[in-house]
N, C-alpha and C positions, 0 to 999 in steps of 0.2 A: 299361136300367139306366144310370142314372148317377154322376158320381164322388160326389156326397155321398153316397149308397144304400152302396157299397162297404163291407164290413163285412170283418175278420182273422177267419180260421177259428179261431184259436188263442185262448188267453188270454194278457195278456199276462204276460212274467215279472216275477214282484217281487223289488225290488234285497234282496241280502243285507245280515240287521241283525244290523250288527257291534258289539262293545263291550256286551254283556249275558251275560257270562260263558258257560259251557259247553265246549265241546273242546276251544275254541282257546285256552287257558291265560286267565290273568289280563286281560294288554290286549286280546286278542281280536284279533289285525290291526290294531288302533290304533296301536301303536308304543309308546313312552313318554310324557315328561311333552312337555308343549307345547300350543302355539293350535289345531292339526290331533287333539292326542288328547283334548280337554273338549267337554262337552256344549255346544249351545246354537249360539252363532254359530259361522261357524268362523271366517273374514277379515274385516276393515275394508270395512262395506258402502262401495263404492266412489264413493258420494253425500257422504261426509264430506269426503272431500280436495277434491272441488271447492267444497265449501262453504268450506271453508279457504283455497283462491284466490284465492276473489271477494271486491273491496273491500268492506269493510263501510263504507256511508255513513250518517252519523249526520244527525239531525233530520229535519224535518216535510219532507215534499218535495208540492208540489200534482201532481196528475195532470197537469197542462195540461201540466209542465214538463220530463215523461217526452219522449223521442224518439217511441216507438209510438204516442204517444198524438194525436199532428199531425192538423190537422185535413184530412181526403183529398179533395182535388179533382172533382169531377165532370167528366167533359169529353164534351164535343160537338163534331162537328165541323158546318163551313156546309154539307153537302148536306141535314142532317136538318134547321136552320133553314131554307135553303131550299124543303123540303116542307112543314113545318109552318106557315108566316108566310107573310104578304102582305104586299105592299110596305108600307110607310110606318110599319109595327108598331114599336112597342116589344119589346125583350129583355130582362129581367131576371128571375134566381132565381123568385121567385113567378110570374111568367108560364107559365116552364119547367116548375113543378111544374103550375099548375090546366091547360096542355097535355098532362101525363103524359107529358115527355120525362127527367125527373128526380123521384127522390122524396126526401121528408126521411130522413136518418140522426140515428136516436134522437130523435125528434120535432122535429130542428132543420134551418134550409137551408142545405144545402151548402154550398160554394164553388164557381163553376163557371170553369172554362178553355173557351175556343172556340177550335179547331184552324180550320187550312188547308185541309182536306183534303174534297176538294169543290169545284165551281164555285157561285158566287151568282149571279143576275141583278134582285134585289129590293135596292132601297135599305132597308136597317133600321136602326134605330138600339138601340143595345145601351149598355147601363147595367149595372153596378154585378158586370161578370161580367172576370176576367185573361180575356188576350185575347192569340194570340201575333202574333210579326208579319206573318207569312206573310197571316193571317184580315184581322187590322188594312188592311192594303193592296188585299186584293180586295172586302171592302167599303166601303173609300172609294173606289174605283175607280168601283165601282157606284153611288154616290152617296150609300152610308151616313155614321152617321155613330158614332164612340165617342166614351164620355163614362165 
């Protein structure tokens, strides 16, 4: 047996329905007049006041110009170039993808960042990818080159 399987021997109880007249005199346990003794809602669905909060900003706003909406980096770092590449190769976005080390986001190519993190021993040369500077320096080192 397991815990989804677990079944209550009992049934369960059903809540007392108050405010439909009977023994308990006119209000039934409702009390008097009030927002707690009317049908329907009882309180300010608690959705409203925050909606009251937030700035309401007027006109056309483009997606691009949202914060979430930033275009997200892809990053690699130089040990997976240096598994994938041979000396003297080219680096850039479309390489990355028809190697299957990155793929497009919503049919478009990324942006890609190339970390530190890793040793090199292949001169490459890399185009058109941010680059920090950790990466920058141990592939010039090696003899690469950024562009």
């Amino acid at each position: 047996m397991q815990l989804h399987e677990l079944k209550p021997i009992h049934k369960l109880k059903k809540p007392k329905r108050i405010g439909r007249g009977g023994k308990r005199g006119t209000y039934s346990g409702q009390g008097l007049k009030g927002q707690k003794s009317r049908s329907g809602r009882r309180l300010k669905p608690a959705i409203r006041e925050l909606i009251k909060r937030y700035p309401k900003l007027r006109g056309h706003k483009k997606k691009s110009k949202v914060k979430s909406q930033k275009p997200k980096l892809v990053i690699l770092n130089l040990d997976i170039l240096e598994k994938k590449f041979s000396s003297g190769e080219k680096v850039f976005p479309m390489v990355l993808i028809e190697k299957r080390l990155i793929h497009r986001i919503k049919g478009k190519i990324p942006k890609v960042k190339i970390l530190g993190k890793g040793g090199i021993t292949k001169p490459l040369i890399i185009e058109g990818c941010n680059i920090s500077k950790v990466a920058k320096k141990k592939i010039e080192q090696v003899g690469g080159s950024v562009k």
